[in-house]
N, C-alpha and C positions, 0 to 999 in steps of 0.2 A: 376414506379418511384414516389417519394413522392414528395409535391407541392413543389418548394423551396422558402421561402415568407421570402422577406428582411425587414426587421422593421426599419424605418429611421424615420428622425426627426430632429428639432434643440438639443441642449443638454436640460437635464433635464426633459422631458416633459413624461416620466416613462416609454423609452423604452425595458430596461432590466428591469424591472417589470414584463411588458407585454413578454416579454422573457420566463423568469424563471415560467411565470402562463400555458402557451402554452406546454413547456417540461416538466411539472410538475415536477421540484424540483428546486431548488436554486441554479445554478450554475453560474450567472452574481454575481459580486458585483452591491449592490446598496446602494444607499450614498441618502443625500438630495442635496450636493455639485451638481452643473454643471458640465460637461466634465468627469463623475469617469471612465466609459470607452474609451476606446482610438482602440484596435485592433477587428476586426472580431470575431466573434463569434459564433460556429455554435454548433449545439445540434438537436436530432432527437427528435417532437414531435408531439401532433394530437391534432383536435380538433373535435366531434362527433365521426362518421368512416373514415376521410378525414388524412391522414400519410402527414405528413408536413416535411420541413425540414426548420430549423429555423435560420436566422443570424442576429445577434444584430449587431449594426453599432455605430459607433462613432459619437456623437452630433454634426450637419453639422454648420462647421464656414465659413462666407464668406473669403474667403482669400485665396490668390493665392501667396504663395511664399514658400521663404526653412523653415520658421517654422515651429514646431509640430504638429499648426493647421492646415495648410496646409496640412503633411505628413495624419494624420488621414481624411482631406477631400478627398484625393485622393482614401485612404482605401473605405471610402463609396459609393465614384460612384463605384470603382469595384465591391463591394456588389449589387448595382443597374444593374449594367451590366450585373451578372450573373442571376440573380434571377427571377424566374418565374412571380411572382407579388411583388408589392411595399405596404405595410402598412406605410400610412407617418399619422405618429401621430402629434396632435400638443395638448396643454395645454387647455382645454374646459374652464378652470376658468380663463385664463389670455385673452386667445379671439386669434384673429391673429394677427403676430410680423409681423413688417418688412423681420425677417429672414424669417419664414413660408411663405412671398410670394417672397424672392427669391428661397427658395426653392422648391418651386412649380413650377417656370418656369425654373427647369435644370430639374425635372419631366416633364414637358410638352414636353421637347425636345428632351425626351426617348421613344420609341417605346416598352413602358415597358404599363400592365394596373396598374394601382395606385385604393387603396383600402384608401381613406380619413378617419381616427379614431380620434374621439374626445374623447380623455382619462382624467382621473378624473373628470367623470361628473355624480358621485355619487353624490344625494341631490341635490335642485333646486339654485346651484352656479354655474354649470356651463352648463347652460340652455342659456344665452347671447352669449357665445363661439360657441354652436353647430349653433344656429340661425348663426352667422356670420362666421362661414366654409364654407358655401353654395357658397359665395365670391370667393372662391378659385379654382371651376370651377372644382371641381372631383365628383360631383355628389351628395347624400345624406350624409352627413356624419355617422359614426356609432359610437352611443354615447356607449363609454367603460369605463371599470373601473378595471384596471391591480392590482391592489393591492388588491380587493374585489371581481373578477369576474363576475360582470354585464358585461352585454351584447356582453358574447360568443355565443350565438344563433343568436343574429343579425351578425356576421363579421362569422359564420359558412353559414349561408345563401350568404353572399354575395360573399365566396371564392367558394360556389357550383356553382354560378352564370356565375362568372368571368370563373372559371377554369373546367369546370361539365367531362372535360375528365382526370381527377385525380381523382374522387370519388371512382369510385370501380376498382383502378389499385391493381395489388396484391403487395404486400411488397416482396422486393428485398429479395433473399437468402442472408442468412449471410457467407453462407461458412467458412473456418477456423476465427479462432478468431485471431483479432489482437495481434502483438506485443507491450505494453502497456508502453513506450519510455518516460520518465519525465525528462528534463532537469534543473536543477537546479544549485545554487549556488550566490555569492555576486550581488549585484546592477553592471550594467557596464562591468561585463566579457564578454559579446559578446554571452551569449544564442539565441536572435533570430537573430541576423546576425546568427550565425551556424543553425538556421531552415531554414532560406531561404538558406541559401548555400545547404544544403541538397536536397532541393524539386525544388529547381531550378527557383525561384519567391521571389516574394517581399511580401511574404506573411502577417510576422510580419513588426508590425512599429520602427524602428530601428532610431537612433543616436547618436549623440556625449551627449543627455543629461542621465544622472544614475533617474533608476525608469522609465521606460516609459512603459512598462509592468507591469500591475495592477492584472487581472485578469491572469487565468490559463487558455491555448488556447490552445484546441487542434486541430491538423491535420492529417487526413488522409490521408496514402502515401504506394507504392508500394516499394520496393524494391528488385528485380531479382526476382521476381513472389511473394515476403511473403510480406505480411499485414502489415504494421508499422502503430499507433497511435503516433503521438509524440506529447506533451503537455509540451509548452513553460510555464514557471512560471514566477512569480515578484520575483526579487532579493530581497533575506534575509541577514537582516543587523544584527549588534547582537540586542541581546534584550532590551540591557539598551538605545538606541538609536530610538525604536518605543514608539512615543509619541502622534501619531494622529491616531484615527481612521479607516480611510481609510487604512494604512499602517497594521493596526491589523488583518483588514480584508481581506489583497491581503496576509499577511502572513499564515493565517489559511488555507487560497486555497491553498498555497502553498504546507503548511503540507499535506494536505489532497491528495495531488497529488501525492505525493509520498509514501504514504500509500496504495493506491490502483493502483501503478505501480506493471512493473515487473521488467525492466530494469530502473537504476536509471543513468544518466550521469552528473557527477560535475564537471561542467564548471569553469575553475580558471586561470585568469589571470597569463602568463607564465611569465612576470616579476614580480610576486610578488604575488608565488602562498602560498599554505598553511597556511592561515593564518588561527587564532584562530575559525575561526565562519567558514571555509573550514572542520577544525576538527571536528566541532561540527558535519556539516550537516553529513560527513561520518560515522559518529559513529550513527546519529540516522538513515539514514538507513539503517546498520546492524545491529540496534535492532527491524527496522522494516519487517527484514529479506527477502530485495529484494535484489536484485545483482546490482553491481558498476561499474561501470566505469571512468576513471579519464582522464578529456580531457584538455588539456594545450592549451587554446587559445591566438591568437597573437603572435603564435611560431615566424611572422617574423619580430617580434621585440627585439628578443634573440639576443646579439651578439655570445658568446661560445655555443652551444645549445648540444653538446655532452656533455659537462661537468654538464649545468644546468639537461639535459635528467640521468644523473647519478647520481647526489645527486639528484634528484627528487626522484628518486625509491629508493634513500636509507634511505630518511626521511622517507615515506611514512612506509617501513620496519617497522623502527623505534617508529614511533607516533602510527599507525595502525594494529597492528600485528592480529588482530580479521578477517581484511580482506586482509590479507597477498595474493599476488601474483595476485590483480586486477588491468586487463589492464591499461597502458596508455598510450592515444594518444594524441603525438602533430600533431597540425594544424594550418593551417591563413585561418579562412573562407574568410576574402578579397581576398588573393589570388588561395584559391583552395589549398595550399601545404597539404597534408595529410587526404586530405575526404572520397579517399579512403580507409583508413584504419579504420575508425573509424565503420561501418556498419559490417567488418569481427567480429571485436574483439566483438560488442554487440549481434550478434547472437549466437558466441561461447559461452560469460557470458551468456545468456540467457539457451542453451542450458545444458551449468552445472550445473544451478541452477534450469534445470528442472531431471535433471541424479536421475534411480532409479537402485540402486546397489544391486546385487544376494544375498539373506541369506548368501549360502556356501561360496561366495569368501568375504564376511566382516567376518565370525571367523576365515576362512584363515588367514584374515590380524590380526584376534585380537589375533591367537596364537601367529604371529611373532611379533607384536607391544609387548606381554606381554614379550617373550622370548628375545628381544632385551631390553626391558626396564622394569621388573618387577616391581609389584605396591607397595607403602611405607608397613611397619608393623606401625600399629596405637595402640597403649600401650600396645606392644607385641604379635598381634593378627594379621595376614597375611589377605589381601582383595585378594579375589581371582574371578577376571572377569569371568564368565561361556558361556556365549551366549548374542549375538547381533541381532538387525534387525533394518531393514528400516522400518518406522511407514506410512512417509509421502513425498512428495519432495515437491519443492518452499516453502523455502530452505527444503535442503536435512536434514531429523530429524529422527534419531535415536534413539531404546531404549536399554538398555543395562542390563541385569541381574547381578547381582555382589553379595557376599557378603559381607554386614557390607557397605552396598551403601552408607548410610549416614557420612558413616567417609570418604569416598574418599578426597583426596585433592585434592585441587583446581586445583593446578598446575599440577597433574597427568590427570587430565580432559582436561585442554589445551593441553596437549602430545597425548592425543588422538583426538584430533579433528584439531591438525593439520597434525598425521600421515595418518588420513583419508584425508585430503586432500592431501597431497604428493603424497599418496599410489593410489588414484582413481583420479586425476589429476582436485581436484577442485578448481584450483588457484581462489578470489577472491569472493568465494560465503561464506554467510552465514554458518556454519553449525550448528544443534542442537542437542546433547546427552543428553537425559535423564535417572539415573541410579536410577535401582531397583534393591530391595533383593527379594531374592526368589528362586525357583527351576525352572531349563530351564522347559518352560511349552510345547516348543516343542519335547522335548527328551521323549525317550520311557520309563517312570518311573516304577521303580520294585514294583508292588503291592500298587499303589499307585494312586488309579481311582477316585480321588475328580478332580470337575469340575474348570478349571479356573475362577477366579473372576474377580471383575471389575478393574484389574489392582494393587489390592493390593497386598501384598509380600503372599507369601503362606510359612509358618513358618515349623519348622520338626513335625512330628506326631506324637502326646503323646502316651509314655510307658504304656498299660495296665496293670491293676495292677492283682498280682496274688489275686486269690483266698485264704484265710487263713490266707493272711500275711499282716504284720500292713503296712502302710506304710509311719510315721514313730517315731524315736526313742523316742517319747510322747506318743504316743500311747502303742508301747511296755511297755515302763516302767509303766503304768498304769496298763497294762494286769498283768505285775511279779506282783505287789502288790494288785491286787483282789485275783489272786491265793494266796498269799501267806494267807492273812484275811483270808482267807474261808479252808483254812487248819489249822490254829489254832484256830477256831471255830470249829471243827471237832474231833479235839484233846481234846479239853476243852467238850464236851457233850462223850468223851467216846467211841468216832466210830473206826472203826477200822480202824487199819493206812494204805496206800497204800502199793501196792506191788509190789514190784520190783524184776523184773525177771533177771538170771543168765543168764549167755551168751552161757550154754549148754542148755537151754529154762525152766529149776525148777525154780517154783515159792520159792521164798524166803522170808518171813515176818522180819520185821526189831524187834531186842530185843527190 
């Protein structure tokens, strides 16, 4: 098993810095602002040949009540609680706060070892700070620098130290690959209320205030033996409404989480779902061609809920018809009503959106799709569909031989790609057809042994020309007037004239 080293600290003092240098890539935000993170954070990383497992913590405020700062200190002692070792960073250039020595004595009172780092103590500034950690009773301090990577040799020595029965543990099997679960939708819909209803914990930090979720948090979770990944986002507002930084940057995590899902779930307040920026997020991803699901949270705040559950699905028809027939589920994560159902319907979208379909049973459907619906004539000229395949799935992308591909209509394209879905029961998945001209390159061609190419149309095969004969009517008529020149120069010197034979084979001379 890999170390699990919780990084704590007051706020500010670059503990997702020192984060994102450990896992080597960027996946905390980080701000110059105090408090940018607020939830847990964990990520797989190393330092040497030592497999770490990493959790960034929320900047500890003294305070003990029902505010936010409150809810995120309670987040960090259970970081402390679980974690193998403590990395309690403090500011090397500001020296030690009053917070850093109470923070120090709710560490003394943890049967936890604590690893003392004195970060940004690049350059002889924060040389005063390191001297006056020593105060703090954790030992030597180790001067770091998260933003430049000084002094990972010294905090790799001192985790060999501390922990030397993790040095050469072997790295856990990965076995199946997770289900890659991205929650998303507006500021306030109740995304990490539904993570902890899910997993059974308080995992995310949750309340009555909109935007408390900054970062993109993921957690790993079992369900009925399969793998889930599920990755809480920061609610997305529209665009004309981000005007601060921070806000630019919890949205671009956001984007990006759901670019690298598989299963997408749009979380939307069931009083007052579909809104404008609901649409948007559904439409980008089925252009980012992951599969949907649509969850109606605060179901128990519906009064008519069969009426609202009915026009739900018939707007969605309506506005969305790209991802026509994707699940939804309502629920009240506060109460539990419907959590069952939502885990069925995301394995099934997940599963259609991994579905790869037989050659022979898609031009089965594509003779009965033509014969039931024949394709337009485009300026008197018949497009005639010939052969189909599966190229790829997530999402399921097909390519299509046709002739005259490029005149298809649009709207005969959507006829097929929703009859494929009817026809192979892909309610709510992406699907992609791409159409080409050419000749079926799998059929058994008559005398016709050129090798396929890189995906270009392969066009008919020129008429050789006969031997003797012009090919064309410029050329003939050039040919009649040589001969004709050169028989009246023939005539004029005196030669004797041609001769034309009878049709009993006597030669005949002309008078």
């Amino acid at each position: 098993m890999p170390l699990k080293l919780a990084i704590v600290g007051r706020p500010n003092v670059g503990k997702s810095t020192l984060f994102n240098r450990l896992a080597g890539k960027k996946l905390a935000i980080v701000d110059d602002r105090p408090g940018v993170t607020r939830d847990r954070r964990f990520a797989s990383g190393s330092i040497g040949d030592m497999n770490l497992s990493l959790v960034d913590t929320a900047g500890f405020e003294d305070v003990d009540d029902d505010t936010l700062e409150a809810r995120m200190r309670r987040q960090t002692e259970l970081a402390i609680d679980e974690a193998d070792v403590c990395l309690f960073l403090i500011d090397a250039r500001e020296g030690i706060t009053p917070l850093d020595e109470v923070f120090a004595e709710i560490l003394r009172k943890r049967d936890k070892p604590v690893l003392l780092g004195a970060n940004k103590a690049e350059g002889k500034q924060g040389e005063p700070g390191i001297a006056e950690a020593w105060t703090l009773g954790f030992g030597e301090p180790i001067p770091l620098s998260g933003e430049h990577g000084e002094g990972m040799a010294d905090l790799y020595a001192a985790l060999v130290n501390i922990a030397p029965e993790h040095q050469d543990d072997e790295a856990e099997d990965e076995g199946d690959k997770p289900v890659r679960l991205a929650i998303v939708g507006r500021p306030n819909a109740g995304k990490s209320t539904l993570v902890n209803a899910l997993i059974g914990e308080d995992r995310m930090l949750t309340g009555p205030e909109a935007g408390i979720t900054r970062d993109s948090i993921s957690v790993e979770w079992e369900w009925q033996g399969k793998k889930v990944r599920l990755v809480d986002t920061a609610g997305l507002r529209k665009k004309a409404k981000i005007q601060e930084k921070l806000e630019q940057l919890s949205v671009s995590d956001s984007i990006r989480t759901i670019v690298y899902a598989e299963v997408v779930l749009l979380v939307m307040d069931a009083t007052h779902p579909f809104e404008v920026q609901d649409l948007q997020l559904a439409d980008l991803v089925e252009r980012e061609g992951r599969s949907l699901v649509f969850v109606l949270a605060k179901w128990d705040l519906v009064e008519d809920q069969a009426e609202t559950l009915k026009n739900f699905r018939e707007h969605a028809e309506r506005m969305l018809p790209q991802v026509r027939g994707a699940p939804v589920v309502a629920l009240s994560a506060e109460t539990g009503y419907g959590l069952d159902k939502l885990m069925p319907a995301v394995i099934k979208t997940y599963t259609n959106w991994s579905t790869k379909v037989k050659t022979r049973d898609l031009n089965d459907w594509l003779a009965m799709a033509i014969q039931r619906h024949p394709p337009p004539a485009v300026n008197g000229k018949r497009i005639k569909p010939k052969y189909v395949a599966q190229t790829k799935a997530r999402p399921p992308t097909f390519v299509m031989f046709s002739s005259r591909a490029n005149q298809m209509p649009e709207h005969y394209r959507r006829y097929l790609i929703n009859s494929i879905r009817e026809s192979f029961d892909l309610p709510g998945v992406p699907i992609r057809i791409t159409i080409k001209s050419g000749a079926n390159p799998y059929a058994d061609a008559q005398g016709d042994k050129r090798p396929m190419g890189s995906g270009k149309a392969l066009g008919p095969r020129p008429k050789p020309k006969k031997l003797g004969v012009t090919s064309s009517a410029k050329e003939a008529k050039q040919l009649r007037v040589k001969r004709a020149t050169k028989a009246k120069r023939m005539e004029k010197e005196g030669a004797a004239k041609p001769v034309i034979r009878s049709r009993g084979g006597t030669p005949n001379r002309t008078k």
